[in-house]
PANU-548534 format. One record per residue (C-alpha): residue number from 1; residue in three letters; x, y, z. Coordinates in nm, 2 decimals, always signed. Example, Ala and Ser with C-alpha at 12.3 -4.5 7.8 and 13.67 -1.06 7.14 Angstrom:
BEGIN
+-----+------+--------+--------+--------+
|  nr | rest |      x |      y |      z |
+-----+------+--------+--------+--------+
|   1 |  ALA |  +1.23 |  -0.45 |  +0.78 |
|   2 |  SER |  +1.37 |  -0.11 |  +0.71 |
+-----+------+--------+--------+--------+
This chain:
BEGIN
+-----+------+--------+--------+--------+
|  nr | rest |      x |      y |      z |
+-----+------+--------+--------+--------+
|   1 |  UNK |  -0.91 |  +0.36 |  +1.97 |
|   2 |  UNK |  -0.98 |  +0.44 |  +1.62 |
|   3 |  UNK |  -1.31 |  +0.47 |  +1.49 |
|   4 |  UNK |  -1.47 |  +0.11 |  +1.30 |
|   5 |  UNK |  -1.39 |  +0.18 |  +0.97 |
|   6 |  UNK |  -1.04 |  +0.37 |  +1.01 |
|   7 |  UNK |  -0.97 |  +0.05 |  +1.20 |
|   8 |  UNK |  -1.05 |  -0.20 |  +0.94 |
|   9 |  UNK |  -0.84 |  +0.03 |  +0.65 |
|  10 |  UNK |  -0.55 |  -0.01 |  +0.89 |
|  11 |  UNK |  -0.67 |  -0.40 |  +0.88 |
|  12 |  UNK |  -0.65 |  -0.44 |  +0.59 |
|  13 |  UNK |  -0.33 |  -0.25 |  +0.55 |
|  14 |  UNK |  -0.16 |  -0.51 |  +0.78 |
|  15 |  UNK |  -0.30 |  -0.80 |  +0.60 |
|  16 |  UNK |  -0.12 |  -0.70 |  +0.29 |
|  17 |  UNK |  +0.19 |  -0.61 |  +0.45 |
|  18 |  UNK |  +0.28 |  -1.03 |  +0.57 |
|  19 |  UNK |  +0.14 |  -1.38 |  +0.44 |
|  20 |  UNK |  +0.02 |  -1.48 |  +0.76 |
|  21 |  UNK |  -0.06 |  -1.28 |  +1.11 |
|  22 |  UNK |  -0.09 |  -1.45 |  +1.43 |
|  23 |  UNK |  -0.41 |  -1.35 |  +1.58 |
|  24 |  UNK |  -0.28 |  -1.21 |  +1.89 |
|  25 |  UNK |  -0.01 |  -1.00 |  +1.69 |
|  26 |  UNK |  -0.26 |  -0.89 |  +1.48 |
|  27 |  UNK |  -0.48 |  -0.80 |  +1.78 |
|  28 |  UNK |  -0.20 |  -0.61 |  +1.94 |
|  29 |  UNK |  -0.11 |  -0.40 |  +1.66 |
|  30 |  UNK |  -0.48 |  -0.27 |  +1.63 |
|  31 |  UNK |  -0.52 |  -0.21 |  +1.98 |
|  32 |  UNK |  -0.86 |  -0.45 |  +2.01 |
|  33 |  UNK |  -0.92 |  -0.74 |  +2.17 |
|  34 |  UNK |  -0.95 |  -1.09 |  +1.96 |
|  35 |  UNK |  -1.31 |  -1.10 |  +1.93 |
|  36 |  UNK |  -1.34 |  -0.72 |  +1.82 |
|  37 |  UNK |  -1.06 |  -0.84 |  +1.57 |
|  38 |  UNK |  -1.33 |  -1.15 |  +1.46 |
|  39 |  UNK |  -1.60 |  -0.88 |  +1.37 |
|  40 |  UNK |  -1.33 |  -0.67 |  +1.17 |
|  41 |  UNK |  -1.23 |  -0.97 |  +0.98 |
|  42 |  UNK |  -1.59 |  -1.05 |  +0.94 |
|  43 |  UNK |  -1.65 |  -0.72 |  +0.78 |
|  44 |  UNK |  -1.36 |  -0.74 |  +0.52 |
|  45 |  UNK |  -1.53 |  -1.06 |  +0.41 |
|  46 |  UNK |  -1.88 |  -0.87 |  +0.35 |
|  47 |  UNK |  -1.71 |  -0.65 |  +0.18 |
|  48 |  UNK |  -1.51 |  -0.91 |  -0.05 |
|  49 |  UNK |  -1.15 |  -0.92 |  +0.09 |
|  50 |  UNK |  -1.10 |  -1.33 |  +0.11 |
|  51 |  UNK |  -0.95 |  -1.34 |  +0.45 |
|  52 |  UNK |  -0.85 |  -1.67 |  +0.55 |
|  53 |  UNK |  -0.86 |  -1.80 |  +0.96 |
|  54 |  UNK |  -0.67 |  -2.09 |  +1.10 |
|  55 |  UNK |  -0.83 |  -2.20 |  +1.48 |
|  56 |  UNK |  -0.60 |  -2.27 |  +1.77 |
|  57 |  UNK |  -0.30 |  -2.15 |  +2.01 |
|  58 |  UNK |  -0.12 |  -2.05 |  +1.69 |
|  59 |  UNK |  -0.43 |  -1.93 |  +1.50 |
|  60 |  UNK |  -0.41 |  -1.64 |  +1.28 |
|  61 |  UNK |  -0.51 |  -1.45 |  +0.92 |
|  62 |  UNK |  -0.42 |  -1.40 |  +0.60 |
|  63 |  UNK |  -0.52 |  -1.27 |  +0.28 |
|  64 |  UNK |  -0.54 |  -1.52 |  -0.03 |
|  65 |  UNK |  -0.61 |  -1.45 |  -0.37 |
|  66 |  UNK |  -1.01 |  -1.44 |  -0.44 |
|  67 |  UNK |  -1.27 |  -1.51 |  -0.70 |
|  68 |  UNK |  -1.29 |  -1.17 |  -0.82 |
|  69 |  UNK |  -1.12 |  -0.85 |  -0.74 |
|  70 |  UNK |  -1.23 |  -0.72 |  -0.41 |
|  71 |  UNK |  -1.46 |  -0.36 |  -0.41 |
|  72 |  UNK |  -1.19 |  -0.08 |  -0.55 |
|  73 |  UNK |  -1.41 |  +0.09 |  -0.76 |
|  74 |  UNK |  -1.23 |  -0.11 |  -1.04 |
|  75 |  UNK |  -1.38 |  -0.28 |  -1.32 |
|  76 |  UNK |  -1.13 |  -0.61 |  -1.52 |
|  77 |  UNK |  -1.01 |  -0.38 |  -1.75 |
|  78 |  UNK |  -0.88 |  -0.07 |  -1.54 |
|  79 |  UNK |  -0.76 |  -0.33 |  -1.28 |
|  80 |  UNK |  -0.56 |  -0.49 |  -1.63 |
|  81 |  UNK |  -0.45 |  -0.16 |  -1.67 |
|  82 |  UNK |  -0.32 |  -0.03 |  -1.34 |
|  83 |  UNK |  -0.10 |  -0.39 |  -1.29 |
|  84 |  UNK |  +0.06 |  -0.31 |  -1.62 |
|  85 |  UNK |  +0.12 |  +0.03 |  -1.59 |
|  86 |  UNK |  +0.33 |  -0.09 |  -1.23 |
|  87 |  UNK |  +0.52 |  -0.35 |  -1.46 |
|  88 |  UNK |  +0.64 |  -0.06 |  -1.72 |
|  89 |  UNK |  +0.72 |  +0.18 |  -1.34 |
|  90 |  UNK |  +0.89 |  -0.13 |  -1.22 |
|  91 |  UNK |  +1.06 |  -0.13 |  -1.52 |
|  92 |  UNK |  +1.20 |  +0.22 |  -1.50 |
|  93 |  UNK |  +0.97 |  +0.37 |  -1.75 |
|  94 |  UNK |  +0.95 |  +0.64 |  -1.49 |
|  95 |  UNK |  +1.25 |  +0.75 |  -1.32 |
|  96 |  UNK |  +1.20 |  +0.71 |  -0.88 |
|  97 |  UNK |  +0.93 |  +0.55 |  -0.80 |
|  98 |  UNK |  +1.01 |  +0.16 |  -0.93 |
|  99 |  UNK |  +1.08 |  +0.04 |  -0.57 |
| 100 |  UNK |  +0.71 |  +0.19 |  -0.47 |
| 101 |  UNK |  +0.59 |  +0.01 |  -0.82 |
| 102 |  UNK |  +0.70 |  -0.31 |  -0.74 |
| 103 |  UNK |  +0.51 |  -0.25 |  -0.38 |
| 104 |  UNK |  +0.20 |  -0.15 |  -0.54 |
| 105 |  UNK |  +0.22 |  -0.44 |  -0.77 |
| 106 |  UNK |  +0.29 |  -0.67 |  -0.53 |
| 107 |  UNK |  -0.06 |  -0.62 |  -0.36 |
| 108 |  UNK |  -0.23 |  -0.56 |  -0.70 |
| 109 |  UNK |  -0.13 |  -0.92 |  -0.83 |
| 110 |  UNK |  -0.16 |  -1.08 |  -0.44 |
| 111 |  UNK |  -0.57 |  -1.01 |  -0.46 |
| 112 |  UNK |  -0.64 |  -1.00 |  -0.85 |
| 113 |  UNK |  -0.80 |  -1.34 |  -0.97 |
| 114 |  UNK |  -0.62 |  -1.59 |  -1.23 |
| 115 |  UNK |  -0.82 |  -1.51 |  -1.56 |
| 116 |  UNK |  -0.72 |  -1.14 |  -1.49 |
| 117 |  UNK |  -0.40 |  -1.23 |  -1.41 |
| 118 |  UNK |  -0.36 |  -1.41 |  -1.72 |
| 119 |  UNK |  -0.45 |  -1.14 |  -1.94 |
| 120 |  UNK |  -0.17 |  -0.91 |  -1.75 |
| 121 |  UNK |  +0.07 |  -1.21 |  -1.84 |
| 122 |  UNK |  -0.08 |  -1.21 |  -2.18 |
| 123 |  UNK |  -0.02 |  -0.83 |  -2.28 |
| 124 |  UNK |  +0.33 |  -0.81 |  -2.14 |
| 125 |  UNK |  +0.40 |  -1.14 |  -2.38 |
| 126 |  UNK |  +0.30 |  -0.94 |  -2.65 |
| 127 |  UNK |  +0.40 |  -0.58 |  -2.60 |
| 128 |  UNK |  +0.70 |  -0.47 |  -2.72 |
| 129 |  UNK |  +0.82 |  -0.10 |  -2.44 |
| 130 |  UNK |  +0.93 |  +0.14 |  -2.66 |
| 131 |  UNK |  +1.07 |  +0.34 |  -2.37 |
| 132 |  UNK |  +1.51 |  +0.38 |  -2.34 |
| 133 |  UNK |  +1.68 |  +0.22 |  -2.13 |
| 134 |  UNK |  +2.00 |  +0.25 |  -2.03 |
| 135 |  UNK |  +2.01 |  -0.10 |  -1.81 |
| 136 |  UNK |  +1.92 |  -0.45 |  -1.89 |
| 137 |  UNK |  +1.59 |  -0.55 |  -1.87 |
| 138 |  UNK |  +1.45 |  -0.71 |  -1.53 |
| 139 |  UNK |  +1.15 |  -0.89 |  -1.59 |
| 140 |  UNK |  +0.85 |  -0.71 |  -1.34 |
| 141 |  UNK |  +0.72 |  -1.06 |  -1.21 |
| 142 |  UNK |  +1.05 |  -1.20 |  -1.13 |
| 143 |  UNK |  +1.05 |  -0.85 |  -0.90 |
| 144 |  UNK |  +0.72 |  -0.92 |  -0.80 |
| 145 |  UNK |  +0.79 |  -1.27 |  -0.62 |
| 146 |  UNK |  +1.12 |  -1.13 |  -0.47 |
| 147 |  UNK |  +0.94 |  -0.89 |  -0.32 |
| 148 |  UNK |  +0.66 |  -1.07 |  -0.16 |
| 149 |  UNK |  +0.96 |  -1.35 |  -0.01 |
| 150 |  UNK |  +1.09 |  -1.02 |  +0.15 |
| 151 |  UNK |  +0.76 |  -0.92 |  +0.32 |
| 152 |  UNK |  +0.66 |  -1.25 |  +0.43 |
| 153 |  UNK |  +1.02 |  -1.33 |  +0.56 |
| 154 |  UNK |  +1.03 |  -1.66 |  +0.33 |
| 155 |  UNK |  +1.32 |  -1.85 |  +0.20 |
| 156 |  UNK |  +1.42 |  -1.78 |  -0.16 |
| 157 |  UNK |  +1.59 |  -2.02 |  -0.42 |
| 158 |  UNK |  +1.68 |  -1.88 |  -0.77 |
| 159 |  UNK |  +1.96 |  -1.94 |  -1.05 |
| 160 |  UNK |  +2.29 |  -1.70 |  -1.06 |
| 161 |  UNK |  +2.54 |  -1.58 |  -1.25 |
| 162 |  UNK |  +2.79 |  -1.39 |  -1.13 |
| 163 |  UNK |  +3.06 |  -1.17 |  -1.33 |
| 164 |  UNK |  +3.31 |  -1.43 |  -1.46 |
| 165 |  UNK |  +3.12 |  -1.74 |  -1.31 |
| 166 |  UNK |  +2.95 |  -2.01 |  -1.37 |
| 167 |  UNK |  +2.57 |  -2.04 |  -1.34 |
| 168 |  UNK |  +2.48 |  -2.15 |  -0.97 |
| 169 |  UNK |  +2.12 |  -2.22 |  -0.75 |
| 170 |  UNK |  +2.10 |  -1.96 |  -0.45 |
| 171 |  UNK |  +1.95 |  -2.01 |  -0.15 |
| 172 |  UNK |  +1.88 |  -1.75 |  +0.04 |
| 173 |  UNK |  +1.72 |  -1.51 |  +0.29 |
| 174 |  UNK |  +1.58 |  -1.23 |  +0.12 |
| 175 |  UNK |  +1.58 |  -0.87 |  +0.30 |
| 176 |  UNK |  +1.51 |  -0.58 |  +0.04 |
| 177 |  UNK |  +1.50 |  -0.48 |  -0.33 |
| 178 |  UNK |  +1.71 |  -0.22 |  -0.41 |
| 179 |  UNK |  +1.69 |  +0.01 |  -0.73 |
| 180 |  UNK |  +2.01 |  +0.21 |  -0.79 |
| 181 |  UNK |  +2.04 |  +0.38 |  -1.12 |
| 182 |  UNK |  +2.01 |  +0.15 |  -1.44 |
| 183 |  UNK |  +1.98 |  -0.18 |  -1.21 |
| 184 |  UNK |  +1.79 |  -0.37 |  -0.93 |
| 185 |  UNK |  +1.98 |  -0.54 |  -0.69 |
| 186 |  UNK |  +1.89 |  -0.80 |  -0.41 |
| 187 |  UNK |  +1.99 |  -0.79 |  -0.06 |
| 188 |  UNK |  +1.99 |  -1.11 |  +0.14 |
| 189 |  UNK |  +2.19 |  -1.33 |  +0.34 |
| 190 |  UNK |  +2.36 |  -1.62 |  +0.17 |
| 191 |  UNK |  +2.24 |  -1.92 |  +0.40 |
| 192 |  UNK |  +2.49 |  -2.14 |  +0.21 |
| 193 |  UNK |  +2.77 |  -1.91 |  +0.25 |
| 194 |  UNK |  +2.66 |  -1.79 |  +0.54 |
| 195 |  UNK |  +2.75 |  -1.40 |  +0.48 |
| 196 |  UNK |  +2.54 |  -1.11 |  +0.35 |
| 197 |  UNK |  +2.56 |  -1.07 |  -0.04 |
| 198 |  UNK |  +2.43 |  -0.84 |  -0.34 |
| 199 |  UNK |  +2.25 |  -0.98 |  -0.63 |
| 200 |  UNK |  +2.20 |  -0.80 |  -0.94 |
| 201 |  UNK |  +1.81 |  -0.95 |  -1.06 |
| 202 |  UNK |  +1.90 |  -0.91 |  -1.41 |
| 203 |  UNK |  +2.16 |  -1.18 |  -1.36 |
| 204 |  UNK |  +1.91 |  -1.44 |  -1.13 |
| 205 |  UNK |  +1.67 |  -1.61 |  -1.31 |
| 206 |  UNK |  +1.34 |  -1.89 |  -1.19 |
| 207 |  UNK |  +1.33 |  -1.71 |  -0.84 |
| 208 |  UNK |  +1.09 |  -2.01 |  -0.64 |
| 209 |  UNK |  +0.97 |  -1.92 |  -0.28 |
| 210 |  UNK |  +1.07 |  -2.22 |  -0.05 |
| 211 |  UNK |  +0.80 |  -2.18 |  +0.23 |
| 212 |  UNK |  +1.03 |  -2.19 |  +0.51 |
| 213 |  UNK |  +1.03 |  -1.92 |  +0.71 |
| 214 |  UNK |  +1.32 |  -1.70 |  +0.86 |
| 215 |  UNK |  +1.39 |  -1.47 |  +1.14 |
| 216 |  UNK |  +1.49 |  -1.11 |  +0.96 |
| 217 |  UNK |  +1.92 |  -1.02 |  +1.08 |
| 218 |  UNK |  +2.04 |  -0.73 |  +1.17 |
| 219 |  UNK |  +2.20 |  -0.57 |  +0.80 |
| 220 |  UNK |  +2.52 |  -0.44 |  +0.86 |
| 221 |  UNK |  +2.49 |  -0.09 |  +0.76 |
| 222 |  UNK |  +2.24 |  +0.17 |  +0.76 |
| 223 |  UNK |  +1.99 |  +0.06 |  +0.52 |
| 224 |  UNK |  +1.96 |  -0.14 |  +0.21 |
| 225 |  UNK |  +2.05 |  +0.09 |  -0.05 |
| 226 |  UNK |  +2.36 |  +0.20 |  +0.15 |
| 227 |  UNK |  +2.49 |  -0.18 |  +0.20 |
| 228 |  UNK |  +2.45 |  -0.19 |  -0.23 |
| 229 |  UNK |  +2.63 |  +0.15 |  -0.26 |
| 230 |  UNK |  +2.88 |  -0.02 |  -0.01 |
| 231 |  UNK |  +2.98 |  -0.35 |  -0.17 |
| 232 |  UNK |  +3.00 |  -0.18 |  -0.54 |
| 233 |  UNK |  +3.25 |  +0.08 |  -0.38 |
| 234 |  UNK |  +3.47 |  -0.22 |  -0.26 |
| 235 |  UNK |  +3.42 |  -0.40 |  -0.58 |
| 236 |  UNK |  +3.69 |  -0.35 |  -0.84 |
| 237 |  UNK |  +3.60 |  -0.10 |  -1.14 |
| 238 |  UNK |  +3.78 |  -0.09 |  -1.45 |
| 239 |  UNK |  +3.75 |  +0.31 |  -1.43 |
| 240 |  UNK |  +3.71 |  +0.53 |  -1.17 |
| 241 |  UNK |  +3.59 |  +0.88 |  -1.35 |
| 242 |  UNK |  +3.60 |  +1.22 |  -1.20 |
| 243 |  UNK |  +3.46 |  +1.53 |  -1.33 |
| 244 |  UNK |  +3.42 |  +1.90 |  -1.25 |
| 245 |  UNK |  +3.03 |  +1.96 |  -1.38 |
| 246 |  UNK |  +2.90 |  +2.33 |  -1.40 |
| 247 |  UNK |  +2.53 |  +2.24 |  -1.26 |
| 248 |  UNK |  +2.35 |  +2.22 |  -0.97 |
| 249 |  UNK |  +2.36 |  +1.90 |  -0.77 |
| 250 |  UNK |  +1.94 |  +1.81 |  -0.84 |
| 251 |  UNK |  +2.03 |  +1.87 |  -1.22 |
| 252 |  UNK |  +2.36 |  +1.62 |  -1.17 |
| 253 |  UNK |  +2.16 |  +1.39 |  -0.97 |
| 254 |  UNK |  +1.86 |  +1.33 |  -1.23 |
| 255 |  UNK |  +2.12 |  +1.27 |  -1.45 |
| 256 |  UNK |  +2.32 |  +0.98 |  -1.31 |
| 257 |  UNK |  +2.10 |  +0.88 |  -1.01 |
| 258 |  UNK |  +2.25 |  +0.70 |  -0.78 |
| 259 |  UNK |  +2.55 |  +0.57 |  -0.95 |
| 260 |  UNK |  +2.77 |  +0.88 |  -0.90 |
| 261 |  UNK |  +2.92 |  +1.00 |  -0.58 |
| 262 |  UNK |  +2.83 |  +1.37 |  -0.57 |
| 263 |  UNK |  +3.06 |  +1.64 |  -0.41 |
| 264 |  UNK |  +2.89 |  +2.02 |  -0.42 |
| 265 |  UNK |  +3.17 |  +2.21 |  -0.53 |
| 266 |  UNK |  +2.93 |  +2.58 |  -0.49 |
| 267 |  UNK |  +2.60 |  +2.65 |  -0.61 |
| 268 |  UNK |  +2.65 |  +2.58 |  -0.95 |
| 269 |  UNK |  +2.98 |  +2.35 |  -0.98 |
| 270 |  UNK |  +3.01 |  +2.01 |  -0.85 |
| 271 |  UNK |  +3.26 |  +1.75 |  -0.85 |
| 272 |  UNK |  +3.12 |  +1.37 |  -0.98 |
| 273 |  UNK |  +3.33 |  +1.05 |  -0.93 |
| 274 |  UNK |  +3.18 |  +0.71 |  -1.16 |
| 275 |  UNK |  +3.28 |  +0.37 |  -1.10 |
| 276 |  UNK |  +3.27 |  +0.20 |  -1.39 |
| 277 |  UNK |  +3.38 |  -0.08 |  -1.60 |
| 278 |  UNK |  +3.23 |  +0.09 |  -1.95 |
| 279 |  UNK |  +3.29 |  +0.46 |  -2.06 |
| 280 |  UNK |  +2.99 |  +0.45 |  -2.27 |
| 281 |  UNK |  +2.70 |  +0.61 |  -2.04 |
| 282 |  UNK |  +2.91 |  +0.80 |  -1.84 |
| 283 |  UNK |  +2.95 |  +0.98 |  -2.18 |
| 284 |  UNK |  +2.64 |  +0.97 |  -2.32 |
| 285 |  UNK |  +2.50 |  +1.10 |  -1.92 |
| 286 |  UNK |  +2.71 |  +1.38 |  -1.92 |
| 287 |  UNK |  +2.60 |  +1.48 |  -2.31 |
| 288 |  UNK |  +2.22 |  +1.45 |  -2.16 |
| 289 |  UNK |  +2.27 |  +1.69 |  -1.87 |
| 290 |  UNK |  +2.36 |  +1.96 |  -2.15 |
| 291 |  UNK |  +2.65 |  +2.15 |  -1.91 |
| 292 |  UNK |  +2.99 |  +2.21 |  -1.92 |
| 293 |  UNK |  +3.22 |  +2.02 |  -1.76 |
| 294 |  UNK |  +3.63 |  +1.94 |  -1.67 |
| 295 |  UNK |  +3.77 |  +1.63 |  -1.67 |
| 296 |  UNK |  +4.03 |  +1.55 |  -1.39 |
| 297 |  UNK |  +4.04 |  +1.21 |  -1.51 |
| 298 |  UNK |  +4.10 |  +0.91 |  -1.60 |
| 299 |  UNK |  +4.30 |  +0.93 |  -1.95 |
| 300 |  UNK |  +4.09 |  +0.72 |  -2.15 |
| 301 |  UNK |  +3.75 |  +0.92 |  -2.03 |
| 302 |  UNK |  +3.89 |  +1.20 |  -2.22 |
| 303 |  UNK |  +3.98 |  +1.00 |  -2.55 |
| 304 |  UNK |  +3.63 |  +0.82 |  -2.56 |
| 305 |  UNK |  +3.46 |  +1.17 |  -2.52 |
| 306 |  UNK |  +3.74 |  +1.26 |  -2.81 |
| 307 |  UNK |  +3.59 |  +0.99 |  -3.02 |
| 308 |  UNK |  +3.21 |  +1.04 |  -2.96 |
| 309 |  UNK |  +3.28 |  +1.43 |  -3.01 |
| 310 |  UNK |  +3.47 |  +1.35 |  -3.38 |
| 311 |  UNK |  +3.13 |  +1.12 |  -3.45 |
| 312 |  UNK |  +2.91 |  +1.41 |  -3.42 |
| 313 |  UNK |  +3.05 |  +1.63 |  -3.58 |
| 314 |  UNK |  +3.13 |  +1.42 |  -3.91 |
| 315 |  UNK |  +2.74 |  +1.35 |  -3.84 |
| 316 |  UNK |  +2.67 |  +1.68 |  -3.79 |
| 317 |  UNK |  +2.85 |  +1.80 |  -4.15 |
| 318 |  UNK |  +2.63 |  +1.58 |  -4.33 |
| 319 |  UNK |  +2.63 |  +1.43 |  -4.67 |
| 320 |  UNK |  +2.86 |  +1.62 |  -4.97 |
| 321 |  UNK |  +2.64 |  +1.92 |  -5.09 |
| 322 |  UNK |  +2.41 |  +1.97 |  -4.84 |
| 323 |  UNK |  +2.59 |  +2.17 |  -4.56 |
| 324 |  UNK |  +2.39 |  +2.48 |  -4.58 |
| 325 |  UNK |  +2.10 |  +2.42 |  -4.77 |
+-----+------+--------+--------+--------+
């Protein structure tokens, strides 16, 4: 058995992971009895984590929003900080770690009372990111209650639009967040259409926990992220790019993410297919990554890079009279 206080980290660990934990569940996962659970609860609450207890056969715990942050070795204003410093991550300020972000901010926002809470609301009103983008913008709260219906297993109802379609309400059972490249994606199952379904979040909007509770299914595929790369590779693009790129894979990868299918050619060549319905960032991704490259394809890939290349260098000639100076 672990020693008391490794024991009531892992505790609390637990209690931020799901809503509500049975106490017997609880007990089981610690490896203590129920009344050695009681004391560990009981020394959370000295400690100020607000751990709520419900009496009975079905009693258990959970951990509710309190009166005041509990002991982090935070004051109001770093806590302020640190939640919106995990919006701007969640955001995609900094490139792999919004999925953790939105984790993080998750537990920040489930513990931090309302007055600081409105402050955090208050200065992403007002603040205007200057950082680029090549996505559209997914608002960090809207991720933020999406991901707490996925860890307490909880019925989700939000508005869609799909490509083409009209606006409809959702109901569904959430299973993960996925970030892939330039866009966050939802992966749940459809109760009303009974079938397992993508949703990109910048296209739901007013996403509205129901309180009913679900029983997680099995995904059909390996993971998340795969069952996302899955249905966009069945989905119909408008393009389907490939290119022979003279780079190493890590270089080709930090450049498109996750939204190129990545071949290793040798040790410094690699073939990259794109799916896409725009020609744009495909462009502008391969002008980033600063290496050579071949195009096998399709047609218009090579006319748009045609274009963009004609634009820069009329840019680049500048102004009559001042080539040179």
């Amino acid at each position: 058995m672990a020693n008391t206080s490794e024991r009531t980290l892992r505790l609390l660990s637990l209690l931020q992971t799901h809503r509500y934990w049975p106490g017997g569940d609880l007990a089981d996962r610690l490896g203590v009895s129920e009344r050695t659970l009681r004391r560990d609860v009981d020394r959370l609450r000295e400690l100020g984590y607000p751990v709520d207890a419900s009496r009975g056969v079905a009693g258990g715990y959970q951990l509710r929003s309190g009166t005041a942050m509990p002991p982090l070795l935070l004051d109001d204003e770093e806590a302020v900080a640190i939640a919106v410093g995990l919006r701007t991550a969640a955001g995609g300020a900094v490139e792999g770690i919004e999925e953790t972000s939105v984790r993080a901010l998750t537990k920040v926002i489930q513990v931090m009372p309302p007055r600081l809470r409105r402050r955090v609301e208050a200065l992403r009103a007002y603040t205007v990111p200057g950082v680029f983008s090549g996505g559209p913008t997914v608002d960090a709260g809207a991720l933020a209650v999406i991901a707490s219906a996925c860890r307490d297993d909880e019925r989700l109802r939000f508005s869609y639009t799909a490509r083409g379609a009209e606006r409809t309400s959702r109901l569904v059972e959430p299973h993960r967040l996925v970030s892939m490249g330039r866009r966050w994606y939802l992966v749940a199952w459809d109760v009303e259409r009974g079938d397992w379904r993508t949703f990109r979040v910048d296209r739901l909007s007013s996403p509205q926990p129901t309180g009913a509770r679900f029983r997680q299914r099995e995904l059909p595929a390996e993971d998340a992220a795969a069952f996302v790369r899955q249905r966009q590779a069945e989905r119909p693009h408008r393009y389907t790019i490939e290119v022979l790129v003279h780079a190493p894979e890590a270089a080709i990868r930090s450049a498109f993410g996750r939204e190129a299918d990545v071949s290793v050619v040798d040790a410094g060549s690699c073939r990259v297919v794109i799916r896409s319905d725009y020609l744009e960032w495909p462009v502008a991704s391969l002008g980033w990554l600063g290496a050579d490259f071949e195009v096998v394809g399709p047609p218009e890939f090579i006319d748009a890079l045609r274009a963009t290349g004609e634009r820069y260098a009329r840019a680049a000639s500048g102004p009559a009279g001042v080539v040179g100076q």
